[in-house]
C-alpha positions, -999 to 999 in steps of 0.1 A, spaced: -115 -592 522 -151 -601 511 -164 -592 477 -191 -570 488 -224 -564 467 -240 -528 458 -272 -539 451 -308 -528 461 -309 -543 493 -271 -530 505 -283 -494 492 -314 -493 519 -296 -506 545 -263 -480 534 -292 -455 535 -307 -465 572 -271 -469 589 -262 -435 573 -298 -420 593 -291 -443 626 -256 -433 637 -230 -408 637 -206 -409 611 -168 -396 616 -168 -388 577 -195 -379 551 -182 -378 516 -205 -363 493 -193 -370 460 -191 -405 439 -168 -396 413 -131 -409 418 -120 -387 442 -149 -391 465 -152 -430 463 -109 -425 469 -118 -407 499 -142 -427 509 -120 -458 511 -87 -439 530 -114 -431 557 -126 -462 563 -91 -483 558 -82 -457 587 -111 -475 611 -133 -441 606 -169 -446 603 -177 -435 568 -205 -427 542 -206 -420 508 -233 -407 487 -238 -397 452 -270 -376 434 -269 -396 405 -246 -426 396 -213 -438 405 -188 -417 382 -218 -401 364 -202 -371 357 -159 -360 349 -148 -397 359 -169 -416 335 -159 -391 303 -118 -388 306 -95 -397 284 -98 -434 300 -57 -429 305 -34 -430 337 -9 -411 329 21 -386 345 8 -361 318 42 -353 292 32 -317 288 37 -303 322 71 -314 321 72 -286 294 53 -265 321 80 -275 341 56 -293 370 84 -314 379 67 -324 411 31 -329 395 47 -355 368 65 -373 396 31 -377 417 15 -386 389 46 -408 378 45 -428 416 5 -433 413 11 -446 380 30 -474 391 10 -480 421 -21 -488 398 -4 -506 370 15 -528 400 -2 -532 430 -39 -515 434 -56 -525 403 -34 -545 378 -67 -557 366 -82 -528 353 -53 -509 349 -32 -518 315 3 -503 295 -4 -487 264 22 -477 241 22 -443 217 37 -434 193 48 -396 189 54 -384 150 88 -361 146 82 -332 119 116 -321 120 147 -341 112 172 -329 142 165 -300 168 127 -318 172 141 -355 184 164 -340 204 144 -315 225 110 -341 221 134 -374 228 152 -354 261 116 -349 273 104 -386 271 139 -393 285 134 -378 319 94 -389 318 109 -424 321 137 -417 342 114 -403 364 93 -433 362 122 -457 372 132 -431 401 98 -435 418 104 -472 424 72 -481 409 84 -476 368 101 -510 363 66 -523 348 68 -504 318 90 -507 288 119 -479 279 108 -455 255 128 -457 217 134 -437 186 119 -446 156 132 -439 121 102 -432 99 103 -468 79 99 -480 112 71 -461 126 51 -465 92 56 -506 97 45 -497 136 18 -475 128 13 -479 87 -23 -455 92 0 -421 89 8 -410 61 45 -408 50 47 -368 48 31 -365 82 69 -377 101 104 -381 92 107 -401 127 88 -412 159 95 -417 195 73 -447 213 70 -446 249 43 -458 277 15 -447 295 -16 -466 312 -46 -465 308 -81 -478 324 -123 -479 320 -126 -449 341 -165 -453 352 -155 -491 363 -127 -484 378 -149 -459 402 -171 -487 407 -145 -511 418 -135 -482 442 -168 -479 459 -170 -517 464 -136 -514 481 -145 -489 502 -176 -509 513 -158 -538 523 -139 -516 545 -169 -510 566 -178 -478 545 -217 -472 538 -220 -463 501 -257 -447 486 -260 -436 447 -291 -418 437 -288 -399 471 -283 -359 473 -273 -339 499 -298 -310 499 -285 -292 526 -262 -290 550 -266 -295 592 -254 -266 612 -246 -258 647 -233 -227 651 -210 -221 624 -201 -260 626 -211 -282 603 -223 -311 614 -236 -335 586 -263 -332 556 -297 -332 549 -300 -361 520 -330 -370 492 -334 -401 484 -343 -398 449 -349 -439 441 -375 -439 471 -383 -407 479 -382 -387 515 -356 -364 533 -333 -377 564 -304 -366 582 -268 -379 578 -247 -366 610 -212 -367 609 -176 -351 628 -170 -342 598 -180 -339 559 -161 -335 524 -169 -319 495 -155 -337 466 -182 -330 439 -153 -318 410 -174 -293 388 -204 -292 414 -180 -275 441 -192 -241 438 -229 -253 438 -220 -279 468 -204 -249 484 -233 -225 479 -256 -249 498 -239 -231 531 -245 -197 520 -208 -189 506 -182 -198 473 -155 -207 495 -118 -202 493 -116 -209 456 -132 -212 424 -137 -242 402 -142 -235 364 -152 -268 338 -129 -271 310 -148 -292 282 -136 -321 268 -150 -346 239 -135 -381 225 -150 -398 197 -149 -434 194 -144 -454 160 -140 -489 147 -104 -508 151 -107 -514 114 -106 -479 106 -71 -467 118 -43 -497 113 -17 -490 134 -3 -516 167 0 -486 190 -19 -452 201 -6 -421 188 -3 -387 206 -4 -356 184 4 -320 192 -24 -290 185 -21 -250 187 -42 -255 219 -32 -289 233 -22 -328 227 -42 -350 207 -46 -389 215 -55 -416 194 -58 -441 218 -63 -487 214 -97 -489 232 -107 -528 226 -124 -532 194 -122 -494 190 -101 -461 194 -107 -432 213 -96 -399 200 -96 -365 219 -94 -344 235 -106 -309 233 -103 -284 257 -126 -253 260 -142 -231 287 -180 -245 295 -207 -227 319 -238 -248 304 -254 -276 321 -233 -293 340 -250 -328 342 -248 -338 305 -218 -311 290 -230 -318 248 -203 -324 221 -213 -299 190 -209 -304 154 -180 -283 153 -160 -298 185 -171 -331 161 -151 -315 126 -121 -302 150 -111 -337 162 -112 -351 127 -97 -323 111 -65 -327 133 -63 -365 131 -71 -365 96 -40 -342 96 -14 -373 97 -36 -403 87 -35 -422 55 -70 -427 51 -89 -399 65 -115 -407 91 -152 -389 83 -187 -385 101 -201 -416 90 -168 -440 105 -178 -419 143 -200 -450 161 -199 -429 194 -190 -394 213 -187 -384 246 -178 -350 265 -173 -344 300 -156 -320 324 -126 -312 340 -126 -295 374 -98 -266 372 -93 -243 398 -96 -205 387 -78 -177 384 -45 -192 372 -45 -184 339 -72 -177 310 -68 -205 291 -84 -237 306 -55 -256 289 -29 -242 308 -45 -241 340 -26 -267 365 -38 -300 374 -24 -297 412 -52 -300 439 -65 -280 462 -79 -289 500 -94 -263 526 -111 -262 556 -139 -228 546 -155 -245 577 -152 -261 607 -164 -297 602 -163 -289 562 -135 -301 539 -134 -290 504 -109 -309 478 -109 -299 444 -84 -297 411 -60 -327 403 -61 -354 379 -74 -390 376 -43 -403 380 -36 -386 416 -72 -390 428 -53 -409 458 -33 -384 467 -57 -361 465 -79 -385 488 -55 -386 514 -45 -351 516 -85 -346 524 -90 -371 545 -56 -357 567 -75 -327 567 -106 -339 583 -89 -359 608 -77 -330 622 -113 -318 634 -115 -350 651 -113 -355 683 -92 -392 684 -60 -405 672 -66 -422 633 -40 -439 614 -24 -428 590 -33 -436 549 -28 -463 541 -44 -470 502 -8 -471 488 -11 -508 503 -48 -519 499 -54 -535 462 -92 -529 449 -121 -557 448 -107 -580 424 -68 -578 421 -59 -606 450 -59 -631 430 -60 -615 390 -26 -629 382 -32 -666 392 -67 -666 374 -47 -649 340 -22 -678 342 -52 -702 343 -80 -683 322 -75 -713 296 -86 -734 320 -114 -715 330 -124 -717 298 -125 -754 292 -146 -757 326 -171 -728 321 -178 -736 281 -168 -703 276 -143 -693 247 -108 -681 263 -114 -647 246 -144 -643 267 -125 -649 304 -99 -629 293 -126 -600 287 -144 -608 323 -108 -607 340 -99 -577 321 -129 -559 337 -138 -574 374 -99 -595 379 -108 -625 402 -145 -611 412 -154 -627 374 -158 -659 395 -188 -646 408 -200 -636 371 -192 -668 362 -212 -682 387 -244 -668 373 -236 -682 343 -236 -719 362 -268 -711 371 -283 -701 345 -261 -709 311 -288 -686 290 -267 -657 310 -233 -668 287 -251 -656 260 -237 -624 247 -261 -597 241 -280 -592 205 -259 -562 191 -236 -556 216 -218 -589 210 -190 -580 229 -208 -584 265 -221 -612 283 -259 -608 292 -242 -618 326 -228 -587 330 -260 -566 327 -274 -586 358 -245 -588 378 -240 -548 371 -278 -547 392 -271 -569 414 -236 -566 429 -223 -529 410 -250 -503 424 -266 -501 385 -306 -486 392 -312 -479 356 -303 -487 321 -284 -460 317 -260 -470 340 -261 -504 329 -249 -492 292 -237 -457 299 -212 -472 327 -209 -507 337 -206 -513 298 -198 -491 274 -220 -498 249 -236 -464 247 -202 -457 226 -191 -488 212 -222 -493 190 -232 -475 160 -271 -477 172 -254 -464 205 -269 -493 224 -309 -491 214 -308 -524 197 -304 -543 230 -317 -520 251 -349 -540 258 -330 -570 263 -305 -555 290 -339 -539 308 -354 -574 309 -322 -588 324 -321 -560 353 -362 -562 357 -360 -594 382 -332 -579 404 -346 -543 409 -387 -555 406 -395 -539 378 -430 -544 363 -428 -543 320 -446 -506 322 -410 -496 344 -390 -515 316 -411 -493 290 -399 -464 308 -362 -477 310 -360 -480 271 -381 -453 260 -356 -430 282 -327 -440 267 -339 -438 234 -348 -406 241 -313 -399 257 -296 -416 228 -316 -391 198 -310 -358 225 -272 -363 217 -275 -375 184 -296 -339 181 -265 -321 199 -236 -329 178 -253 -318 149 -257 -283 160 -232 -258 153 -221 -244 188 -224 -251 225 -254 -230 233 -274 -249 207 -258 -282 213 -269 -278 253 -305 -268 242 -308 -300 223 -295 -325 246 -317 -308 274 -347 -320 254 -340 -357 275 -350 -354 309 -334 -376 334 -353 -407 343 -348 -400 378 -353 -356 377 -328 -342 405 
């Protein structure tokens, strides 16, 4: 399979192909489960496009809880068959699609009560890895084990000794969620599939009561143009209703956005060797290894504000730290915070009035004919969900297709990650670079770092890391321009990094340098790399401005105040 490139050029000639022909499938949608879909299609020989308003996982599947999991609680909800779909597609990742991006991570679960507590908690994690094993794809993870409290304070010494009399460790995943989507899209492109951010569908194409493709804006280069296809799918998560409403009705069911925020502090500032999970009145509570960093959330409350950029308020701020200060040694404050996101989840309505016990499970309908809707699930089964909307679309067409067959096909970069692991020392010696550093670039494209590294052959300045964001090679700004669909800086440090959270500054101190890196590739002049950094600045203070207001209405009003550099 080739490593295909999302850069400038491949965008206008996606854009042209998606105008010049009929397609079989339209996704519209370039979070996970539309870039998922995107890629059953075309592995099933079915002409395919895929576009996106803004960027690739813009919205819900660049702001989760970064974690592939078979989610512990709704075994307590009793969603037997949820956790053992999530349980399969766990192992699927970790194993075979993307052992490059996706990694074991252990946590660590504090008992309160001496007796009844491990027994009903430790029965739980029992059949979560039972489960696991069952599936056939569980052997990659250790067992879980029960802790007495000496030994969870030497496994996690942060807590604090009256906040457990025991612990129970077991395993989950976890993943970057925003590259991860990327990787997908690339996948799906080598497949044959014809991939477009920055492209919304303003309209849909109707014969009849048929629909028959989209009307889509280019908002890079401006202009409308048709996209015709058998058959489309909506897979636009919290956009659904909107997506839907471009037809003239809601559909067949309603999607509400349940809010949730992480924060993101120093390594340094919680000492512990594993992740933690905590129980709230409302939910679960992870502390979760992220790098250099944690990530703690998550919250979980109703949200009807602006969908694009959902703000993190002062209070949703104090109720993460209040409940993780709750069990640690040394309390965490404002000032130890270097970053904060919030995004959405997608939950279907009407299920119950709480967002937190709303199921995860997925919907797909047909409101249409030549329309697909999917909507619900969770990252973790965003295959699954895939599949079950791309079986639905087939059935408006009017030829045989395969069947799925993702299950089998590994993403852009894992033929090949284990062999370049083994020899990463190697690497090392021949590229000048520092072992630690090709571990990092494995870690994040698996064997397509070659073509990383071969930037840095060309030009060894590009080895450099970048001034205060040490962690990331300037490499890795150009390649995310040229080869990973990046158009703006945003998405350069919003996405294909991370350094909009990893930094106290929240990446403004090497904002200028990352815009001069992707000037060359996307022929920018230096009044368009003004623009770039005085956006993000302005981006950076909005949210900054948000999470010190008191509630969401103010929060949204602030971060509102920093127009989108391209306005949809």
């Amino acid at each position: 399979m080739k490593t295909p490139a999302l850069g400038p050029a491949e965008r206008a000639e996606a854009l042209a192909r998606m105008a010049d022909r009929e397609l079989d499938v339209l996704v519209v949608g370039g979070g996970v489960v539309g870039a998922g879909t995107a890629l059953d299609a075309a592995t099933r020989g079915l002409e395919t496009g895929l576009v996106e308003a803004r960027d690739w996982a813009s919205g819900t599947s660049s702001r989760s809880s970064k974690l592939i999991h078979g989610g512990l609680r709704y075994l307590e909800m009793l969603d037997f068959a949820l956790v053992r779909e999530a349980l399969k597609e766990r192992g699927l990742l970790l194993e075979r699609i993307a052992p490059h991006l996706v990694k074991p991570v252990p946590f660590l679960y504090p008992l309160k009560h001496r007796v009844w507590e491990r027994c009903y908690a430790g029965s739980g994690v029992a059949l979560y890895d039972a489960m696991s094993f069952s599936s056939g794809h569980g052997r990659g993870l250790p067992a879980h084990r029960h802790l007495t409290r000496g030994r969870a304070l030497r496994v996690a010494p942060c807590l604090r000794k009256d906040a457990l009399v025991g612990a129970l460790q077991y395993y989950d995943a976890q993943m970057d969620d925003a590259r991860y989507v990327t990787m997908l899209v690339r996948t799906a492109a080598a497949y044959g599939a014809q991939a477009a951010n920055r492209a919304r569908v303003v309209g849909f194409l109707r014969e009849g009561e048929r629909v028959v493709g989209a009307r889509v804006h280019d908002l890079e280069q401006g202009g409308e143009f048709e996209v015709r296809a058998r058959q489309v799918v909506n897979a636009t998560g919290v956009w659904t209703d909107e997506t839907q409403a471009l037809i003239g009705e809601r559909g067949q069911f309603h999607v509400r956005a349940s809010k949730g925020i992480h924060l993101v502090v120093p390594k340094d500032r919680i000492h512990s060797t594993t992740g933690l999970i905590l129980r709230t009145e409302k939910s679960v509570l992870f502390v979760i290894p992220w790098g250099r960093h944690w990530v703690i959330g998550t919250t979980d409350t109703d949200w009807d504000l602006d969908k694009a950029h959902p703000a993190a308020s002062s209070a949703d701020i104090d109720y993460l730290l209040e409940h993780v200060n709750e069990v640690l040694a040394v309390p965490l404050t404002r000032d130890d915070v270097e970053g904060v996101y919030a995004g959405l989840r997608p939950l279907l309505a009407g299920e119950s009035e709480a967002t937190s016990k709303l199921s995860r499970e997925h919907t797909v309908a047909h409101p249409v004919p030549g329309l697909v809707v999917v909507a619900g699930g969770k990252y973790t089964t965003y295959r699954v969900m895939a599949k079950d909307a791309v079986d639905e679309a087939v059935h408006g067409l009017d030829h045989r297709v395969g069947p799925c067959v993702t299950e089998e096909v590994p993403l852009v970069g894992a033929v090949g990650y284990k062999a370049l692991w083994n020899a990463r020392a190697r690497i090392g010696r021949h590229t000048g670079l520092h072992v630690a550093r090709i571990e990092h670039l494995l870690n994040r494209y698996g064997s397509a770092a070659q073509e990383v590294l071969e930037l840095i052959a060309d030009d060894s300045s590009l080895g450099e890391p970048l001034a205060g964001a040490d962690d990331y090679l300037r490499a890795e700004v150009v390649y995310a321009a040229s080869h990973e669909g990046a158009r703006h800086l945003d998405d350069v440090l919003t996405r294909r990094t991370r350094i909009s959270i990893e930094t106290f500054d929240r990446g403004t101190r090497c904002a200028r340098e990352a815009a001069g890196l992707m000037a060359p590739v996307l022929g920018w002049d230096e009044d368009q790399i003004d623009r770039e950094v005085q956006h993000y600045e302005k981006r950076v203070e909005a949210e900054r401005e948000s999470q010190r207001q008191l509630d969401d209405l103010t929060a949204d009003a602030a971060r509102l105040g920093a127009p989108d550099i391209v306005p949809l």
